[in-house]
C-alpha positions as a Markdown table, in Angstrom:
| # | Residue | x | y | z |
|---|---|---|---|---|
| 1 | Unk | -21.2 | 11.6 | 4.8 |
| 2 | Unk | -17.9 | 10.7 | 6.1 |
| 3 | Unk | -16.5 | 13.6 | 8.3 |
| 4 | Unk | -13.8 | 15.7 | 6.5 |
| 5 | Unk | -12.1 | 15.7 | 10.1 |
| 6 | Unk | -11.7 | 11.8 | 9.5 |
| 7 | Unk | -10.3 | 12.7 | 6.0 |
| 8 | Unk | -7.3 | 14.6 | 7.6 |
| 9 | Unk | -6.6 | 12.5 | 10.0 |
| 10 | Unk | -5.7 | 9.3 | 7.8 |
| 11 | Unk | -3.6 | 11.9 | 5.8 |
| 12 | Unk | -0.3 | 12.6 | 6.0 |
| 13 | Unk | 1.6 | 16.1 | 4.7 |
| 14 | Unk | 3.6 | 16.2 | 2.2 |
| 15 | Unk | 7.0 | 16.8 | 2.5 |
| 16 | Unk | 9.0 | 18.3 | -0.6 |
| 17 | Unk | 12.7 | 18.2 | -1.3 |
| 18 | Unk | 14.4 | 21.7 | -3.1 |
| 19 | Unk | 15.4 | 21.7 | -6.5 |
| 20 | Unk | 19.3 | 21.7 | -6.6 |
| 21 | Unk | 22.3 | 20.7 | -8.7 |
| 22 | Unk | 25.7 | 20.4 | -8.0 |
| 23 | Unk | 28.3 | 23.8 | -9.0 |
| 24 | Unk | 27.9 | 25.5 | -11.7 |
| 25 | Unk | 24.2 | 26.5 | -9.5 |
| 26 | Unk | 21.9 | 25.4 | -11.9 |
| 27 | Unk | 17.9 | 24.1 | -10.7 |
| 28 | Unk | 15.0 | 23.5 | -12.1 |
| 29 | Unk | 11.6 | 25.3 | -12.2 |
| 30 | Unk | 8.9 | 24.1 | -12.5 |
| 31 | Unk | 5.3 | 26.1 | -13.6 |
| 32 | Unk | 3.4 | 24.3 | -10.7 |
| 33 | Unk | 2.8 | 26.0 | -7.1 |
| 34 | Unk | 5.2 | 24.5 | -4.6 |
| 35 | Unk | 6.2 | 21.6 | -7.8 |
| 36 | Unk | 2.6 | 20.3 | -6.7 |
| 37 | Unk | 0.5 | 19.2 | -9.7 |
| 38 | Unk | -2.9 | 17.3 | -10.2 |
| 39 | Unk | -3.1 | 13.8 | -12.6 |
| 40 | Unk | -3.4 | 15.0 | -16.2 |
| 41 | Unk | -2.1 | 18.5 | -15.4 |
| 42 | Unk | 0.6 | 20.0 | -17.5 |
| 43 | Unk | 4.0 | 21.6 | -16.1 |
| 44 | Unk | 6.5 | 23.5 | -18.1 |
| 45 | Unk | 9.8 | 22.8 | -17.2 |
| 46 | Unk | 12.6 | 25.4 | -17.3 |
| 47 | Unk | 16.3 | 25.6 | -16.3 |
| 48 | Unk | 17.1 | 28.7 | -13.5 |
| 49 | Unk | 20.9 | 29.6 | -14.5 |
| 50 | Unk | 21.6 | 32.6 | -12.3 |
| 51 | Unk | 25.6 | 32.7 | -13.3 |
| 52 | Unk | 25.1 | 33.0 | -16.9 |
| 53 | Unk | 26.6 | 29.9 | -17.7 |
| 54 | Unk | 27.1 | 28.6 | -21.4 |
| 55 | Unk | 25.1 | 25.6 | -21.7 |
| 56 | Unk | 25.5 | 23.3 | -24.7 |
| 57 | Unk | 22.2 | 20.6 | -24.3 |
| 58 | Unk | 19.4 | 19.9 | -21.5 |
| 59 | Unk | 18.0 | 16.5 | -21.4 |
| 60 | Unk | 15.3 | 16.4 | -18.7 |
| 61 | Unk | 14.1 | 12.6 | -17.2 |
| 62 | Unk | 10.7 | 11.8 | -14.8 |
| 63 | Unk | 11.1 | 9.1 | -12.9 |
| 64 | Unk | 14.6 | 7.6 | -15.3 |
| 65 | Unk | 12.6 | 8.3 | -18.9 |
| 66 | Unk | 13.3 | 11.3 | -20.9 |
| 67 | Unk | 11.0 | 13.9 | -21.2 |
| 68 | Unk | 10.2 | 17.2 | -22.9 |
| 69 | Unk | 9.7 | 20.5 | -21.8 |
| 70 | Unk | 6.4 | 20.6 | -21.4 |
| 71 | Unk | 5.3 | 17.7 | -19.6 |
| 72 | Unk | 1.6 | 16.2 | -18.6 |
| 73 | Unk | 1.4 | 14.0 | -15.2 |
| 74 | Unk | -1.1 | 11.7 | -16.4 |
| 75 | Unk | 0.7 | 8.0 | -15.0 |
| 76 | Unk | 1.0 | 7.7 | -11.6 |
| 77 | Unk | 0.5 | 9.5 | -8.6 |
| 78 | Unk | 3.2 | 10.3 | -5.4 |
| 79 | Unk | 6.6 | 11.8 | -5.7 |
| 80 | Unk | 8.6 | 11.1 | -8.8 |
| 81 | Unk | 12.2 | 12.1 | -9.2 |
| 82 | Unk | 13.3 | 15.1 | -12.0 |
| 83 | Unk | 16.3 | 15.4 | -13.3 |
| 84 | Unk | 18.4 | 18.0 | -15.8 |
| 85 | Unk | 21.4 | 16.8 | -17.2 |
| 86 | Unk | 23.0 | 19.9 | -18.6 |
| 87 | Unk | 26.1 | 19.9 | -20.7 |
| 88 | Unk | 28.2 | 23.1 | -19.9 |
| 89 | Unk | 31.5 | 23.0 | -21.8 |
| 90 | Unk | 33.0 | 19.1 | -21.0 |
| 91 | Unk | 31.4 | 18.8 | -18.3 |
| 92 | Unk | 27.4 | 16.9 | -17.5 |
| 93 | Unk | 26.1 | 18.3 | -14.8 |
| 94 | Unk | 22.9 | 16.8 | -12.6 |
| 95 | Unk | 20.1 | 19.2 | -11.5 |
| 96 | Unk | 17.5 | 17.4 | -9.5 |
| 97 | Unk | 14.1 | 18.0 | -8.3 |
| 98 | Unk | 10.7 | 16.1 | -7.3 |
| 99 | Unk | 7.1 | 17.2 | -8.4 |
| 100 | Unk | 4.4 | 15.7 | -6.0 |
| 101 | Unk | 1.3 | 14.6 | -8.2 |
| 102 | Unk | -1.9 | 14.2 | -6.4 |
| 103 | Unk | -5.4 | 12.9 | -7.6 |
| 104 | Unk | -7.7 | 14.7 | -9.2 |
| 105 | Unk | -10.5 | 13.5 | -7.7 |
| 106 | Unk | -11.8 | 13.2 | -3.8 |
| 107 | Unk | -12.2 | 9.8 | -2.8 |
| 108 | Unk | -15.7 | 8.2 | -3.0 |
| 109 | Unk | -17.4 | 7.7 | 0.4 |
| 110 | Unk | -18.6 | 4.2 | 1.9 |
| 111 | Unk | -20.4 | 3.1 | 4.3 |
| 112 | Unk | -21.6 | -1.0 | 4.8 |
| 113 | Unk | -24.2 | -3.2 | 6.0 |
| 114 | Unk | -23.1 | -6.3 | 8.1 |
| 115 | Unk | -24.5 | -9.2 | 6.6 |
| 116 | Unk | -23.4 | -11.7 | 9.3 |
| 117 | Unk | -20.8 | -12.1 | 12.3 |
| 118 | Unk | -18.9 | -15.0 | 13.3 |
| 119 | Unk | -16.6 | -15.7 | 16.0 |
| 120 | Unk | -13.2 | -14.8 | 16.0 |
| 121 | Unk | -10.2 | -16.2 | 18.1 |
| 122 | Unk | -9.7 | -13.0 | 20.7 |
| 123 | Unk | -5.9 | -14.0 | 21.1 |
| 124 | Unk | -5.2 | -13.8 | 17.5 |
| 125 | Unk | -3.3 | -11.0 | 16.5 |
| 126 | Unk | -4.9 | -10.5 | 12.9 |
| 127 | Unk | -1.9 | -9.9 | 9.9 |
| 128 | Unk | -3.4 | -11.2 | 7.4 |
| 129 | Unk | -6.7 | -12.8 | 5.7 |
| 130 | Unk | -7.3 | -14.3 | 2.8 |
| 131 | Unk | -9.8 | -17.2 | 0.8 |
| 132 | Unk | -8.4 | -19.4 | -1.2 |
| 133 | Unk | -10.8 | -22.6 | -2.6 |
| 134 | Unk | -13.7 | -21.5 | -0.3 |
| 135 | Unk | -11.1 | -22.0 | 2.4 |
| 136 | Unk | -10.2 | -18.8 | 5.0 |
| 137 | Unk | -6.1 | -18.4 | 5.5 |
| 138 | Unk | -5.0 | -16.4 | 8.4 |
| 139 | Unk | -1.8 | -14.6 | 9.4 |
| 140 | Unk | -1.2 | -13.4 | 13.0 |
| 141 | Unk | 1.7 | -11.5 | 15.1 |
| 142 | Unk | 3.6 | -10.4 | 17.7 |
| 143 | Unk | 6.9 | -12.2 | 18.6 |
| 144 | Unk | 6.2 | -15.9 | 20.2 |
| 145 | Unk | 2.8 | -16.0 | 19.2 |
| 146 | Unk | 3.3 | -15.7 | 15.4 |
| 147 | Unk | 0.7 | -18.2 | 13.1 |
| 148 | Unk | 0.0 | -19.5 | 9.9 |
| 149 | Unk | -4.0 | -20.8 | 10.5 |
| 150 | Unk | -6.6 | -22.4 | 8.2 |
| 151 | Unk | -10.0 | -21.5 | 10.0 |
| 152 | Unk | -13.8 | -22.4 | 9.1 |
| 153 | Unk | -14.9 | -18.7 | 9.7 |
| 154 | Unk | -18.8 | -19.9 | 9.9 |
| 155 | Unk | -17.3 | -21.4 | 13.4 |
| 156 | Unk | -13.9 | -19.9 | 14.5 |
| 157 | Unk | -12.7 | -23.3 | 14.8 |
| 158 | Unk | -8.8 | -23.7 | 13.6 |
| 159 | Unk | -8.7 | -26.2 | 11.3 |
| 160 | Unk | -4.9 | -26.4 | 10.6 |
| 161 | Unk | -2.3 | -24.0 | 12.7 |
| 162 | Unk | 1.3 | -23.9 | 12.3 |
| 163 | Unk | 3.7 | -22.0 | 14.7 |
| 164 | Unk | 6.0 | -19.5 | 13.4 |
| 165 | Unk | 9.6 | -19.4 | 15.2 |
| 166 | Unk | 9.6 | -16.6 | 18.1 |
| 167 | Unk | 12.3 | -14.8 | 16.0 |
| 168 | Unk | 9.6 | -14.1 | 13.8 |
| 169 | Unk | 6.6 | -11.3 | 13.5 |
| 170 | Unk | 4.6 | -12.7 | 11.0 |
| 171 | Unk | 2.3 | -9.8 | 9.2 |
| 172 | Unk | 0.4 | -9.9 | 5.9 |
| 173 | Unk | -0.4 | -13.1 | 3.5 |
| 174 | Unk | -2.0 | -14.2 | 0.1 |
| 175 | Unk | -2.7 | -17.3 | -1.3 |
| 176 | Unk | -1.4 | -17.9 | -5.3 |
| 177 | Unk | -1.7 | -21.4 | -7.5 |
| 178 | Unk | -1.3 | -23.3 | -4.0 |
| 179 | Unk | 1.4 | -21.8 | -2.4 |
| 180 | Unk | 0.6 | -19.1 | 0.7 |
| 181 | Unk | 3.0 | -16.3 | 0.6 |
| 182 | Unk | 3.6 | -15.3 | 4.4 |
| 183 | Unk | 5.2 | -12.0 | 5.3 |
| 184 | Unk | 7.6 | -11.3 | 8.6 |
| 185 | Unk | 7.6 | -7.7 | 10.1 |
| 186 | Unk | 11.5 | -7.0 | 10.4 |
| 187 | Unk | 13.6 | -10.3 | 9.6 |
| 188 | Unk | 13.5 | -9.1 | 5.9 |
| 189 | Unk | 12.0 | -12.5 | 5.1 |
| 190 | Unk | 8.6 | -14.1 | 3.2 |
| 191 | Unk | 8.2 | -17.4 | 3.7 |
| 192 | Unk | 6.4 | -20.1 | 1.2 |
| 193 | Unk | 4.4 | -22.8 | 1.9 |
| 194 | Unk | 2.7 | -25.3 | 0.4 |
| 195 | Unk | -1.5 | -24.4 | 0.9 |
| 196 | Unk | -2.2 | -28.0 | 1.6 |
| 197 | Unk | 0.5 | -29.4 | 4.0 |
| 198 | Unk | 1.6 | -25.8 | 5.5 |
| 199 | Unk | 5.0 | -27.3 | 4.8 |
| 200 | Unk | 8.2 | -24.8 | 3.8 |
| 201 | Unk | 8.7 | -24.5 | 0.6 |
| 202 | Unk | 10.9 | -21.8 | 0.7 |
| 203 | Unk | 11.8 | -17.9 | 1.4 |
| 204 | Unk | 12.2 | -14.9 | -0.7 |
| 205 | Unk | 14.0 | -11.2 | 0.7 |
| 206 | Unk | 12.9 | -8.1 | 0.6 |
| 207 | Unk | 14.4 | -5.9 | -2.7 |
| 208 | Unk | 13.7 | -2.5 | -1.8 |
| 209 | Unk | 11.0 | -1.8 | 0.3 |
| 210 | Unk | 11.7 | -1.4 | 4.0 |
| 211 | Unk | 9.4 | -3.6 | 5.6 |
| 212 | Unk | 6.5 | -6.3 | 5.4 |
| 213 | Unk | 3.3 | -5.4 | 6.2 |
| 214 | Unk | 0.5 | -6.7 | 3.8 |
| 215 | Unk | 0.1 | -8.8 | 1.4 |
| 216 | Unk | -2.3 | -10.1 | -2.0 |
| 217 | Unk | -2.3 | -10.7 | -5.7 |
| 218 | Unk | -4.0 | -10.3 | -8.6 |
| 219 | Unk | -4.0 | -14.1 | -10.2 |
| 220 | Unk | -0.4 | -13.1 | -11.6 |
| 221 | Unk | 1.8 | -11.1 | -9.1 |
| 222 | Unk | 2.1 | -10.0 | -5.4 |
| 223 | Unk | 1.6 | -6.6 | -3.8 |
| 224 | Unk | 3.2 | -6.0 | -0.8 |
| 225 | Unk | 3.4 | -3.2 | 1.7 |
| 226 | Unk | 5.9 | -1.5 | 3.2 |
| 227 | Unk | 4.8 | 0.7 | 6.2 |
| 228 | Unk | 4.8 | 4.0 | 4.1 |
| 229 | Unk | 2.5 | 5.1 | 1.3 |
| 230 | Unk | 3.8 | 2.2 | -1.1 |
| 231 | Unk | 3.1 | -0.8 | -2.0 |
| 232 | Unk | 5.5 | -3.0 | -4.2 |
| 233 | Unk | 4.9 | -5.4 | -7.4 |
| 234 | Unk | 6.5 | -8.3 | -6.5 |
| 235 | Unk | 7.4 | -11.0 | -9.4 |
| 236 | Unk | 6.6 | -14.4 | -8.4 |
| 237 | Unk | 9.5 | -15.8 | -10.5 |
| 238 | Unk | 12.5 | -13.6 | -8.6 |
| 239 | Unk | 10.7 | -12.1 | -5.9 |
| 240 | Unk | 12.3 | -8.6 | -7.3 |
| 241 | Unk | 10.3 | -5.8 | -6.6 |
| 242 | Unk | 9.9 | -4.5 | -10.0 |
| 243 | Unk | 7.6 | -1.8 | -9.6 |
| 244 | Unk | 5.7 | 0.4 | -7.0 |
| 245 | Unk | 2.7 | 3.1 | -6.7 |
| 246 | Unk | 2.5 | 5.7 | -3.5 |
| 247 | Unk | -1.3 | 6.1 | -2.9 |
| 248 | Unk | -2.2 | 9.6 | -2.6 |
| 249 | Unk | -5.8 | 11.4 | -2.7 |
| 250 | Unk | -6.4 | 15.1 | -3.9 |
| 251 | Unk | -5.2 | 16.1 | -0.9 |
| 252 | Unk | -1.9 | 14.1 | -0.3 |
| 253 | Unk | -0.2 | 11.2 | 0.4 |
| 254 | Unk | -1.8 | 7.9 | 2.7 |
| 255 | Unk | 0.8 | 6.4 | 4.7 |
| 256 | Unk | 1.1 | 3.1 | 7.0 |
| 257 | Unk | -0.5 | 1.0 | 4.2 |
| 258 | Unk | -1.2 | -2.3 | 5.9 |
| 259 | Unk | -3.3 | -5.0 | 5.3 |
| 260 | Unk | -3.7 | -5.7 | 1.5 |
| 261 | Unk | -6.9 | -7.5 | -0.5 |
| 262 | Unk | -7.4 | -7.9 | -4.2 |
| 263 | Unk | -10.8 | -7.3 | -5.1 |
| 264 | Unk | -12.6 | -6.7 | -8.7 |
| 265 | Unk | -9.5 | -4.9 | -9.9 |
| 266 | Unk | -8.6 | -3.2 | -7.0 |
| 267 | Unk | -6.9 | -3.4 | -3.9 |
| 268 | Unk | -7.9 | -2.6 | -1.0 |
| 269 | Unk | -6.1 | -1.7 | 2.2 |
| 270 | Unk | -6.3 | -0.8 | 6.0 |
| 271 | Unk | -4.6 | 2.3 | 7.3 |
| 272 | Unk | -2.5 | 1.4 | 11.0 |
| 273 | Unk | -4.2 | 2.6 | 13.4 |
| 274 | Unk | -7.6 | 4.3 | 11.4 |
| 275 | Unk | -11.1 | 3.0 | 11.3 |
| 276 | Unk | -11.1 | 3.8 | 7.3 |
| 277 | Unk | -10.7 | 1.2 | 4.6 |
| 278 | Unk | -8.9 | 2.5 | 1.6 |
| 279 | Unk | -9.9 | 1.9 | -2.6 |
| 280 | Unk | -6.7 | 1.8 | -4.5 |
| 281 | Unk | -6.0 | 2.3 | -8.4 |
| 282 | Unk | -3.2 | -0.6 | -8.6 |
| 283 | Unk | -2.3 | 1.3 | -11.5 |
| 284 | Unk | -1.7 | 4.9 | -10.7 |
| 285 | Unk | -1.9 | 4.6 | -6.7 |
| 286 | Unk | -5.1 | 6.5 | -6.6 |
| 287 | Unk | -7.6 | 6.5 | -3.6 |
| 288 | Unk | -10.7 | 6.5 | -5.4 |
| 289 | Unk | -12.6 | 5.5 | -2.1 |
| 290 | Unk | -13.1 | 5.3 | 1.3 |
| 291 | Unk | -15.3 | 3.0 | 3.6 |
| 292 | Unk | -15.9 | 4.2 | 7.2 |
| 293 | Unk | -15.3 | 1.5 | 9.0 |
| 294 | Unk | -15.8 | 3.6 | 12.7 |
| 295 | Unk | -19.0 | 2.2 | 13.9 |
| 296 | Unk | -17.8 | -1.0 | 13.7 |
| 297 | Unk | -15.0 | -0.9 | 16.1 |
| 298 | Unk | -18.1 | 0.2 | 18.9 |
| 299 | Unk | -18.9 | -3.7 | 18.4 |
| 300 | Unk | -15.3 | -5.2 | 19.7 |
| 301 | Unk | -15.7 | -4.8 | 23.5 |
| 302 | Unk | -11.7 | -4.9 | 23.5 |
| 303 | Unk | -11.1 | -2.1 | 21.1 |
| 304 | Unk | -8.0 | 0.2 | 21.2 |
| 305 | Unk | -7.2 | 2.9 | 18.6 |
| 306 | Unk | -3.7 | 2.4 | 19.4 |
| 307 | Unk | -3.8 | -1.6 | 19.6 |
| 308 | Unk | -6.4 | -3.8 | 18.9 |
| 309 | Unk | -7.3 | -2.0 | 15.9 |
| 310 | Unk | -9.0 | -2.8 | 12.6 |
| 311 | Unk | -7.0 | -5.0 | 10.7 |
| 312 | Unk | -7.7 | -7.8 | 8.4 |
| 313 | Unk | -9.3 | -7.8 | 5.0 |
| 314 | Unk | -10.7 | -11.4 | 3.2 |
| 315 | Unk | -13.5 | -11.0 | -0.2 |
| 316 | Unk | -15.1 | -14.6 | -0.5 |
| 317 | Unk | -15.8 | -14.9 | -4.3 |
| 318 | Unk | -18.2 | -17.3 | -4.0 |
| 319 | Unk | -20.3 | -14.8 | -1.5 |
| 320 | Unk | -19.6 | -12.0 | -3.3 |
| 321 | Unk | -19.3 | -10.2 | 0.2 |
| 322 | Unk | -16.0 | -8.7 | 2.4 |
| 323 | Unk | -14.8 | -10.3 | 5.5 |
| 324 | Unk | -13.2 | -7.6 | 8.2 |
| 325 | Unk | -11.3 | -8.3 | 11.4 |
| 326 | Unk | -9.0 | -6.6 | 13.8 |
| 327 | Unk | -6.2 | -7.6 | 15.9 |
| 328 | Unk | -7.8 | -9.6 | 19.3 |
| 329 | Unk | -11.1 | -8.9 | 18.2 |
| 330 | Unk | -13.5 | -11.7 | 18.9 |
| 331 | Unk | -15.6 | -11.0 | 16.1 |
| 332 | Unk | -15.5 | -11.9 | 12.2 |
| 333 | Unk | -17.5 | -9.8 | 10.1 |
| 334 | Unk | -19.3 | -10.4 | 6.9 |
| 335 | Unk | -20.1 | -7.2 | 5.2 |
| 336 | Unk | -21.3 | -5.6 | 1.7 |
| 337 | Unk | -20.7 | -2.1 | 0.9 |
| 338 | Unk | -22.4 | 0.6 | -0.5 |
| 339 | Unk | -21.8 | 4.2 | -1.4 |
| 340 | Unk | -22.7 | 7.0 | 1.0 |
């Protein structure tokens, strides 16, 4: 059974923000302990007027949508924004708070069975993996040695390898109706390219989150990571980011979400700098599991926890089976997984 010790260490705390409004000194409470709830627990909602003040109306709103008084968390999980607009004479004033709603369930625990091992390029600094057609795409980093590869992973030989420019970090990728999506670290830029030729097709910004980090899709739209606990729905027509989920256990929020895979309705996702692989709920956010990936990194001769470090996340369809790498390792792994 996966250690709880290893539990806390790939979570972060949770940091909460008061409840305050602008004069008159209105805030909101809230019925949970410390405005912490669990998914599908109901909070009453109350306004804290200490002056007395006359209030006309109080229109409460989660997240932008208008609410009622007594309110069930059962959508998504993170920190979501609450808001009273009261009416006090001619005047609308803003009361805001945030209720933190955690999972309420632990994560599942995983362990895997190597199936096979290939070679691996050592002086690749893994971003990104992905299949695509039977094909394996990969994206590596650091500034100067930045690449966009096609690789038969049976071998480790590169069969097509495109240099990035050195002003670019490249990071995650995915692969969608024949264009490879390619993410760079801090320049605020994806680049498109066509699958077959590797040739530009184009770039796309960054909306709102802060960085890119990973990368994949679900047949229709892209899910990207930021660095922090969310990851991003991207729309493949404007490249807004129209949506987001913060992945959170029972416990609290996971943050430095990196590498990104689609697989059977889920995503999953390496942690910077952890030997865990993470189960996500692309609906809710929800870590509903957690493969120990730790006695794997005693296999990479080269391994750091603070550098070379397990990164790199490809499922082959046509194998039915997960393909995990880190960044400089020399080794390619084929694995299946299987419950603790």
């Amino acid at each position: 059974m996966l250690r709880i010790k290893y539990l806390a260490v790939i979570l972060l705390s949770i940091f909460l923000t008061g409840c305050t409004s602008e004069k008159p000194n209105f805030t909101i409470k809230t019925s949970a302990k410390n405005n912490t709830v669990v998914l599908g627990e109901s909070v009453k909602l109350s306004l804290h007027n200490p002056e007395g003040v006359s209030v006309n109306s109080i229109t409460y709103l989660l997240d932008g949508k208008p609410v009622t008084e007594r309110l069930k968390l059962d959508n998504k999980l993170g920190k979501q924004d609450l808001i009273a607009k009261v009416v006090t004479g001619n005047d609308t004033i803003i009361a805001t708070c945030n209720l933190i709603v955690l999972n309420n369930k632990r994560p599942q625990l995983y362990t895997y069975e190597i199936v096979n091992t290939y070679s691996h390029d050592a002086t690749s600094y893994t971003q990104g993996l992905e299949f695509y057609k039977g094909e394996l795409y990969e994206s590596t980093g650091q500034y100067g040695e930045s690449k966009l590869r096609k690789v038969d992973y049976k071998t480790g030989a590169i069969l097509k390898n495109l240099n990035l420019t050195s002003g670019y970090f490249a990071e995650g990728l995915t692969v969608l109706d024949d264009k490879i999506y390619q993410l760079t670290w801090k320049a605020d830029t994806g680049i498109i390219y066509n699958v077959n030729t590797f040739e530009k097709e184009g770039i796309f910004r960054y909306d709102l989150s802060l960085e890119g980090w990973g990368l994949c899709n679900d047949g229709k739209s892209l899910y990207k990571s930021d660095g922090t606990e969310k990851i991003w729905t991207l729309n493949t027509s404007t490249y807004t980011e129209d949506d987001h989920i913060e992945i959170y256990t029972d416990k609290g929020k996971l943050g430095r979400i990196n590498e990104l895979e689609w697989i059977n309705g889920k995503i999953y996702a390496n942690i910077y700098e952890k030997n865990g692989i993470a189960i996500i709920n692309p609906n809710n956010g929800a870590t509903e599991g957690v493969i120990d990936m730790t006695p794997m990194t005693k296999l990479i001769p080269n391994y750091s926890s603070d550098d070379n470090v397990l990164n790199g996340i490809a499922y082959n369809p046509d194998t039915e089976t997960i393909f995990v790498t880190g960044k400089r390792w020399d080794k390619l792994f084929e694995i299946k997984i299987q419950k603790k």
